[in-house]
C-alpha positions in Angstrom: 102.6 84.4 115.2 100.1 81.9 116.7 97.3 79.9 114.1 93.6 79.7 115.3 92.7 76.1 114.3 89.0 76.6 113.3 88.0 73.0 114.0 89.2 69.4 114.9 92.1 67.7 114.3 94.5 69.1 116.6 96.4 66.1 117.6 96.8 65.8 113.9 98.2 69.3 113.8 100.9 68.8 116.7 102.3 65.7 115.2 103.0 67.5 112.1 104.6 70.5 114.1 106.6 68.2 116.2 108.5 66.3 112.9 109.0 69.0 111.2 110.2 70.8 113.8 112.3 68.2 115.1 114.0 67.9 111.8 113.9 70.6 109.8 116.2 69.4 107.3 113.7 67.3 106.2 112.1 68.7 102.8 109.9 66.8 101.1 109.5 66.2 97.6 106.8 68.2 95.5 105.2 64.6 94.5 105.4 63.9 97.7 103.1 66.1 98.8 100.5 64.4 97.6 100.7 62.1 100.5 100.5 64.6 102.7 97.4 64.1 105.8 96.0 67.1 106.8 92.8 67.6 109.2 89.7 68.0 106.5 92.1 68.3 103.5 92.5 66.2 100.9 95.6 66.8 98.2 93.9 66.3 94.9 97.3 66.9 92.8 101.0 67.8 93.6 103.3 68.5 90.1 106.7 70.1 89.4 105.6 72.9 87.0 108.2 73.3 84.0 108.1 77.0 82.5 106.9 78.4 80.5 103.5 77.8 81.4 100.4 79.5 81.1 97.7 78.6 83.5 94.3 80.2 83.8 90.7 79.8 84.1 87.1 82.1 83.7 89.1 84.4 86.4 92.3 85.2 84.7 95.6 83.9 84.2 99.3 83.4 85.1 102.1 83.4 83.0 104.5 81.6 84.7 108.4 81.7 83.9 109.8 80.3 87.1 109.7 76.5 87.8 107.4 75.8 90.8 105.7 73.4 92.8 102.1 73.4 91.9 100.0 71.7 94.9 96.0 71.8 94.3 93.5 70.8 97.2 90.2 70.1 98.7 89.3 71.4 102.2 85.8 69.9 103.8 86.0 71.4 107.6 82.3 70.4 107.3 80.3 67.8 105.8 79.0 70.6 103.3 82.0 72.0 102.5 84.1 71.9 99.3 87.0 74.4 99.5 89.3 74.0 96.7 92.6 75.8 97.1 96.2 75.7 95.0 99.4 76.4 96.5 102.6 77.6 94.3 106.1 77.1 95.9 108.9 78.3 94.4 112.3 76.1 94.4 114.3 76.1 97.8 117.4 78.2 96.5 114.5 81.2 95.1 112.1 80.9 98.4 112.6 84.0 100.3 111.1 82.6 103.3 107.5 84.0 103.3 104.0 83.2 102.5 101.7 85.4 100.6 97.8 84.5 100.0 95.6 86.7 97.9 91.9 86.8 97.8 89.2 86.4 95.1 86.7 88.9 93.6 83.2 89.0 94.1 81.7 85.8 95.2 84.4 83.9 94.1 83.5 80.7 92.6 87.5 80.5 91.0 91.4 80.5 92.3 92.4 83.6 91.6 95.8 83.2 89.9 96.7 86.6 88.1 96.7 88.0 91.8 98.9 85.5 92.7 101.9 86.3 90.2 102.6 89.6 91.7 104.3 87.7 95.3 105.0 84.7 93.9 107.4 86.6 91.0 109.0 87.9 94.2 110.0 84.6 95.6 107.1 84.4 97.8 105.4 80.4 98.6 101.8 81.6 97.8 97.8 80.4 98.2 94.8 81.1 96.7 91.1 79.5 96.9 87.8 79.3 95.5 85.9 80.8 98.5 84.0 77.1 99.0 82.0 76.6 95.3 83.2 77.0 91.4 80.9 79.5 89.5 80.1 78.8 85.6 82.4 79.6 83.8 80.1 82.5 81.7 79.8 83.9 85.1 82.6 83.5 87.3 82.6 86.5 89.9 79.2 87.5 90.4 77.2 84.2 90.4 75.3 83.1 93.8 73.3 80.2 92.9 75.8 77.8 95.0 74.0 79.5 98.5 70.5 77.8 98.0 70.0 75.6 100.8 73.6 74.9 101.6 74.0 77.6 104.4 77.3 76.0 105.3 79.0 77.3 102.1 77.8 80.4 102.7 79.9 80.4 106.2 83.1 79.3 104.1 82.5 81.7 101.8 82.4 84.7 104.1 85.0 83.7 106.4 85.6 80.1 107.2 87.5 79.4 103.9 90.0 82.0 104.5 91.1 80.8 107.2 91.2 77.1 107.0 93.0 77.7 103.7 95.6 79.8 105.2 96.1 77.1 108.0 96.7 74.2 105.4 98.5 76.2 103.3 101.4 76.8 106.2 101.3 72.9 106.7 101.8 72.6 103.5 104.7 74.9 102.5 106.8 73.6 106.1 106.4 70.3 105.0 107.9 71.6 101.4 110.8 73.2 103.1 111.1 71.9 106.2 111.2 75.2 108.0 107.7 77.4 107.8 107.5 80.8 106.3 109.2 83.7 108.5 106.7 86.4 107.3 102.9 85.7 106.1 101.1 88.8 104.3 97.9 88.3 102.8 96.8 90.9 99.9 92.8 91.4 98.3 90.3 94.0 96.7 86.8 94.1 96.8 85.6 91.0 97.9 89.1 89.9 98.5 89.3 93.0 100.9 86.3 91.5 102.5 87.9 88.4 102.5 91.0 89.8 104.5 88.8 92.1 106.4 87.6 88.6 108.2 91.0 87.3 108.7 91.8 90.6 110.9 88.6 91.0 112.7 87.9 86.8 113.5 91.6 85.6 113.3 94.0 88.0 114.0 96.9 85.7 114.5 96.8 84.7 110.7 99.4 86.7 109.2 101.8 89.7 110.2 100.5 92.7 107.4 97.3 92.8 105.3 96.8 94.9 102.3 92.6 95.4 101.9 91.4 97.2 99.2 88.2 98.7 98.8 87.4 96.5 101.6 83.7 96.3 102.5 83.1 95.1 106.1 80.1 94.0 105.8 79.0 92.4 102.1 75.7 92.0 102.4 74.8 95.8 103.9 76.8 97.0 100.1 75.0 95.2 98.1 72.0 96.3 99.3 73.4 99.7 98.9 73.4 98.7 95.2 69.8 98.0 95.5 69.1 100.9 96.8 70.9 102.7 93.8 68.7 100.8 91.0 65.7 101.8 92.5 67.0 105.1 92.9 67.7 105.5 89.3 64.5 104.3 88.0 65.9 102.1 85.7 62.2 100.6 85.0 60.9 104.2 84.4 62.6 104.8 81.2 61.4 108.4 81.1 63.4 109.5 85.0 66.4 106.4 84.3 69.6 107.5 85.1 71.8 106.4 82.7 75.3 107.2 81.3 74.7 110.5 79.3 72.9 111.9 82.6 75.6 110.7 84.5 78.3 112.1 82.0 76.3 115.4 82.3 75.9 115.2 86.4 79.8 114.6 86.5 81.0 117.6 84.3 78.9 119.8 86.3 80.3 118.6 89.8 83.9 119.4 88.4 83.2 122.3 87.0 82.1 123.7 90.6 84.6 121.8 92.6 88.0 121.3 90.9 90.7 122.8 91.9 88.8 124.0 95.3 88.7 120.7 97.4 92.7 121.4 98.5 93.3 119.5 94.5 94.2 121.4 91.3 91.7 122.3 88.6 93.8 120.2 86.1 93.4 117.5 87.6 90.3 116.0 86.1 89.3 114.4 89.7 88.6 115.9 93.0 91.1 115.1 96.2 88.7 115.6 98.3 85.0 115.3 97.5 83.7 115.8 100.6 84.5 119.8 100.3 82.0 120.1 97.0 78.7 121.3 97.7 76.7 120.6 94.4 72.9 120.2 94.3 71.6 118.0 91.4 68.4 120.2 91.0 71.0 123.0 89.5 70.7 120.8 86.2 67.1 120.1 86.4 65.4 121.4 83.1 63.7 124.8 82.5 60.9 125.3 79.8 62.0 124.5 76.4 65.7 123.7 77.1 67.3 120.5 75.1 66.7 117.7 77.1 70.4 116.3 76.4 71.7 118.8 78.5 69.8 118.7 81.7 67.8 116.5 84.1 64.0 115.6 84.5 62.8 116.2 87.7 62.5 112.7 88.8 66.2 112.2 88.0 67.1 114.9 90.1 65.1 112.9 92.8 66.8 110.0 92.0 70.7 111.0 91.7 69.8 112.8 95.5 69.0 109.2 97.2 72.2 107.7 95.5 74.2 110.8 96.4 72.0 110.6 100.2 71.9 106.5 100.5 69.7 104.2 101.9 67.2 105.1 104.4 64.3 103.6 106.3 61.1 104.8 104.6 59.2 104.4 108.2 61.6 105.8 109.9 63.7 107.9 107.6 66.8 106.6 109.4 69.8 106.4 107.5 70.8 103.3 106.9 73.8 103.4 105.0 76.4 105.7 102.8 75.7 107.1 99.5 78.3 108.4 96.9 80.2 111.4 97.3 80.5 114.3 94.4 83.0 113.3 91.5 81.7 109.5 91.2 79.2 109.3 88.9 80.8 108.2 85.5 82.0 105.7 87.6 78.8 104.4 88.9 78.5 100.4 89.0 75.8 99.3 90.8 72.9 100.3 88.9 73.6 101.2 85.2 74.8 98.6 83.5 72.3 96.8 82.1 68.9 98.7 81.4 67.1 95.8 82.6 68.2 95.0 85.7 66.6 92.0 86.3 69.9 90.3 85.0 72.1 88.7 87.4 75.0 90.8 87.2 74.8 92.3 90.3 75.3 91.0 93.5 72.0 92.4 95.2 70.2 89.9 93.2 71.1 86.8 94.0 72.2 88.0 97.4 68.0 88.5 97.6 67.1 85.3 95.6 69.5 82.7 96.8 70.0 83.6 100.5 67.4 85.9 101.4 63.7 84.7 100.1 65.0 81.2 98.9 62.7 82.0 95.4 64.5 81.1 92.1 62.0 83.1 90.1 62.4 86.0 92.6 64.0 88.2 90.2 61.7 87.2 86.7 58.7 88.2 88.9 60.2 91.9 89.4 59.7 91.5 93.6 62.9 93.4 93.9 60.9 96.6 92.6 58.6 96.4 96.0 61.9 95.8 98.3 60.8 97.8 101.6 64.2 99.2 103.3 62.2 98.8 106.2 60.6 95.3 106.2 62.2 93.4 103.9 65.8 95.1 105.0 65.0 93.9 109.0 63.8 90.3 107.2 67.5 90.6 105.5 69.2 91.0 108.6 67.5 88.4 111.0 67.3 85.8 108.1 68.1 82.4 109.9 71.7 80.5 108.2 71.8 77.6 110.5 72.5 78.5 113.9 73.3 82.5 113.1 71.9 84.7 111.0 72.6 86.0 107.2 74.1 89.3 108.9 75.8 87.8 112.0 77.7 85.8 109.2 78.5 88.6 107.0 79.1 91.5 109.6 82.6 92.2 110.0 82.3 95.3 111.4 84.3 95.2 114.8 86.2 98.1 114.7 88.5 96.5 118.3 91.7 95.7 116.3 93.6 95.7 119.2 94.2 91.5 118.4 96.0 93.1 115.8 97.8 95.2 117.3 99.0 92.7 120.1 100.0 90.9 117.7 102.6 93.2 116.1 100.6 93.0 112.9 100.0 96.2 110.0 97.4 97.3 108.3 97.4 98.9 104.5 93.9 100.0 103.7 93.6 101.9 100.6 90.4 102.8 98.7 89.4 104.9 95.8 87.6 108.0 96.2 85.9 107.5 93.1 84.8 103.7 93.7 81.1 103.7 91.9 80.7 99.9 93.7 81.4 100.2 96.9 81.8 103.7 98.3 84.6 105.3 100.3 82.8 106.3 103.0 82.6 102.5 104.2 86.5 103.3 104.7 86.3 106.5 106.5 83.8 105.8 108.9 85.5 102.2 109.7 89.1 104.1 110.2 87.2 106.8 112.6 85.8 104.2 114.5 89.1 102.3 114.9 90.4 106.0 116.1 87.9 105.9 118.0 88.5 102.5 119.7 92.1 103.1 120.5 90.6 106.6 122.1 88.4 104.4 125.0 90.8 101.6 125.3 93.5 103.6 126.3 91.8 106.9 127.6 93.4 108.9 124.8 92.9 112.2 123.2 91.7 112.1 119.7 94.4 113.2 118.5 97.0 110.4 120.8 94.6 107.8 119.2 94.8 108.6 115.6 98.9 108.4 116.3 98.4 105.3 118.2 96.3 103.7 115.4 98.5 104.6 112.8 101.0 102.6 114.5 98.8 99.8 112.8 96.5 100.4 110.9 96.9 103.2 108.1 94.2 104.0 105.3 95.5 105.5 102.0 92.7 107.2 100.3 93.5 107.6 96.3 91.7 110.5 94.9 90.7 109.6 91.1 90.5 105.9 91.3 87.8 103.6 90.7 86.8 100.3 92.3 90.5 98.4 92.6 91.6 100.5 89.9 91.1 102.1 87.0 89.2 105.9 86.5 91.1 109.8 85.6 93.7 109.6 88.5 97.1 107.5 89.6 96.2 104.1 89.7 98.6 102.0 89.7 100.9 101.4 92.9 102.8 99.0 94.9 101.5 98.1 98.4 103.3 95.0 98.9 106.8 96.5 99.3 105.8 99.3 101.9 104.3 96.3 103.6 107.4 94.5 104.0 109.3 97.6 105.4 106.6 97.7 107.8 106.8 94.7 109.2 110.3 93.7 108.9 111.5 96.8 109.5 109.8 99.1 111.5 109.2 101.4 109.1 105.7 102.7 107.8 104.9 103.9 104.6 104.2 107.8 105.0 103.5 108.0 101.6 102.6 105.7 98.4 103.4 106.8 94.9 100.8 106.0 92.6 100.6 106.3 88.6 98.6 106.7 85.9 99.3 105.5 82.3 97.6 106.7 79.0 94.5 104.5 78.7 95.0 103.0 82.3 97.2 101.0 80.4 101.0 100.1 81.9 103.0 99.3 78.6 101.9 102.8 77.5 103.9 106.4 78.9 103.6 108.0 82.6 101.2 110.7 81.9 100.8 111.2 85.8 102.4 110.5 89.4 100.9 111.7 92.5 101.6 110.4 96.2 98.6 108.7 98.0 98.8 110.1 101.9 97.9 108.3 104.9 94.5 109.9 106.4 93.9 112.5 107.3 97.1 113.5 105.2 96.3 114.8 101.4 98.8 115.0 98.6 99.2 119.3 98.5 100.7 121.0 95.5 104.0 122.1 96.7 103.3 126.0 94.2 106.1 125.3 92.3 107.4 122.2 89.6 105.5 119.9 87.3 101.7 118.9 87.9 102.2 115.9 86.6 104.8 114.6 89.2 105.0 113.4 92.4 107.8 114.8 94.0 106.1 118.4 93.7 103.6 117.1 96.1 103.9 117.0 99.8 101.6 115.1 102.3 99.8 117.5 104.4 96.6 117.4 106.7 93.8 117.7 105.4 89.8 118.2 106.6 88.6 115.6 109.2 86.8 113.1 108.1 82.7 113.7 107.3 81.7 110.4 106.9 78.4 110.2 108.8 77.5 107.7 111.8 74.4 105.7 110.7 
């Protein structure tokens, strides 16, 4: 597969290619690859790693048992830019030919290395970068101060980094081995998704499979939805705030009505499908003299409707965005964490303060409680970043993946139907319009299309799963492998078991298995067999998808 050089240095980039493909015997040394020239890259460090070794920072860690070549570097593709990156590499006799590069969560701000131990264990050379800044370390995801006046990181962060990283990080591993990697699979959730969700859409010839989780295609438009869902829960009207007892309350309710009629069972503690439950918040609203624990005020009935509804134009009543579907709401992220949410936990806030209004003190004055979602949201989107603007930079939206599919690449999109940060529906309406897509390009029938696009591009839906992970359902699940079939050999994943431990915890028992189907498939009790395992579930069509247009 081809690389798209982002910028400069191309004559650079051919001598390279020519050496190393003239002799590719010719391995270097891991000290030597500090010498290494790159275009825009400077090698900061390049160390034989004994194990055991534990290495780690505000992000996570990596236990480390195999010996490795640890190579840490700088990329500055523009005079603003400060990408730092790390690349492992395994010894030659362990390397099993392929490259594997993970992305970040959040805003980044921090390598992300316990997301790299899961390909490198499995022989894999593999890259991870800071997204373009290093956050403090009290606040290592979610902090956006880094945007203010440097509108150039802001580009690295969204996309350019991803990309120029992957670039050097090919250079760098041929040089290693003096052959480059056969395969190159790149793997990410939530803002990593987003992260990978650039590679496909702006360079397609990056790597031959993607895993994107929880992939939001356009960061900017969900964090406003998280905006949206603060105001919406009137966190600074203690007397309607929606908190975690109301929530608690709300979520009981929806599966008492629901379970066990949205094609899932009743045991199940989550819906499958939870576009099938019609529940009305006002059924809990409270009557004369009931306790107040066990119902809702009238404005939080209000409120839970607009989260459940999503964002709309107040002018126009347009909708602009997704809301939640039923069965979410212990699960809810955006919006209840904090009582006060002037804190900078979320990303809506210094999204606002740091890239949208430029105003440090944006948030300690309480503007955010006047944001218009008419005004202030078309301000959002036309907000000059150098020559573009903040949306043009953060909208990766293009459902056309037929650059993908050209280039013989797969797609593994999976997303939690209970994700309370970023909801499903982004994924449902992005896989429709993909559909979609194939239908025009190719004059096909609906029906032709979805078989064509599945060719490439299949979205696993996991009923009972939170953001990433985590929540009442199977969790836990291998996407790298089916990958690999895939693209080596021809053969996509129809199915991908997923488990769930007692306490979401994997050194405790199996309490649960379920397969997770590709859409529009759902995982259908077979009538007869255990609940609780997966091989008394078959994949099955389900209801088409009901995710809105906007």
């Amino acid at each position: 597969m081809r690389n798209y050089i982002f910028r400069g240095g191309i004559s650079a980039i051919a001598v390279i290619t020519l050496v190393l493909t003239a002799h590719p015997a010719l391995a270097a040394t891991c000290e030597s690859l500090a010498d290494l020239h790159l275009p825009d890259t400077t090698i900061t460090s390049a160390v034989s790693v004994t194990p055991p070794a534990t290495i780690k920072n505000p992000m996570g860690k990596a236990d480390v048992t195999t010996p490795f070549c640890r190579v840490i570097g700088v990329l500055a593709p523009t005079s603003d830019s400060q990408i730092g990156f790390e690349v492992w590499l395994p010894p030659a006799d362990t390397w099993n030919h392929k490259f594997f590069a993970v992305g970040n969560g959040g805003f980044a701000g921090a390598v992300n290395y316990r997301e790299m131990m899961p390909g490198f264990e499995r022989g894999y050379a593999t890259m991870t970068s800071d997204k373009g800044h290093v956050n403090p370390a009290d606040n290592p995801v979610e902090n956006i101060s880094w945007a203010l006046g440097h509108p150039e990181k802001i580009i690295d962060y969204d996309y350019r980094a991803a990309h120029v990283t992957t670039v050097a990080a090919k250079q760098i591993i041929e040089a290693y081995y003096g052959s480059a990697p056969q395969h190159s699979y790149y793997s990410g959730c939530s803002g990593g998704g987003h992260q990978g969700v650039t590679e496909t859409t702006r360079y397609p010839g990056d790597y031959d499979g993607y895993i994107l989780g929880d992939a939001a295609r356009n960061h900017i438009e969900v964090d406003m939805d998280g905006l949206w869902d603060v105001l919406a829960a009137s966190l600074s009207d203690p007397a309607n705030a929606i908190k975690p007892p109301q929530l608690a309350l709300v979520h009981q309710a929806v599966m008492k009505k629901c379970a066990g009629k949205d094609g899932g069972l009743e045991s199940d503690g989550f819906l499958t499908d939870p576009r099938m439950c019609q529940f009305d918040p006002k059924e809990l609203e409270c009557k004369a003299g009931q306790d107040a624990s066990t119902c809702l005020t009238p404005g939080q009935v209000v409120g839970l409707k607009k989260i459940y509804e999503g964002p709309t134009n107040p002018r126009t009543h347009e909708q602009i965005d997704f809301g939640y579907p039923m069965g979410t709401e212990i699960l809810f992220m955006n919006f209840i964490g904090k009582t006060n949410p002037a804190g900078f936990e979320r990303p809506w806030a210094g999204i606002l303060t740091y890239m949208v209004f430029d105003d440090p003190n944006y948030m300690a004055n309480e503007r955010y409680l006047k944001f218009n979602f008419d005004t202030d949201y078309k301000l959002l989107m036309n907000k000059p970043v150098g020559n573009q603007t903040l949306w043009s930079i953060f909208d990766n939206d293009n459902p056309n993946l037929e650059p993908i599919k050209k280039e013989g690449a797969k797609i593994i999109h999976y997303w939690g139907w209970m994700d309370g940060n970023d909801t499903v529906l982004h994924g449902l309406e992005y896989y429709d319009r993909v559909v979609a897509n194939q239908a025009k390009l190719h004059h096909l029938k609906p029906e032709e299309a979805a078989r064509e696009t599945s060719d490439f591009y299949r979205l696993f839906l996991v009923p009972g799963m939170g953001h990433c992970g985590g929540g009442p359902g199977p969790n836990v699940f291998d996407t790298l492998t089916p990958l690999e079939k895939w693209v080596e050999g021809g053969v996509a994943p129809d199915k991908i078991v997923a488990t769930k431990y007692v306490d979401n915890n994997p050194k405790q028992a199996v309490q649960m298995t379920r397969p997770v189907c590709p859409y529009p498939q759902f995982a259908r009790y077979t009538g007869s067999g255990s609940t609780t395992s997966a091989e008394n579930f078959v994949c099955a069509e389900g209801v088409k998808s009901a995710a809105k247009e906007k």
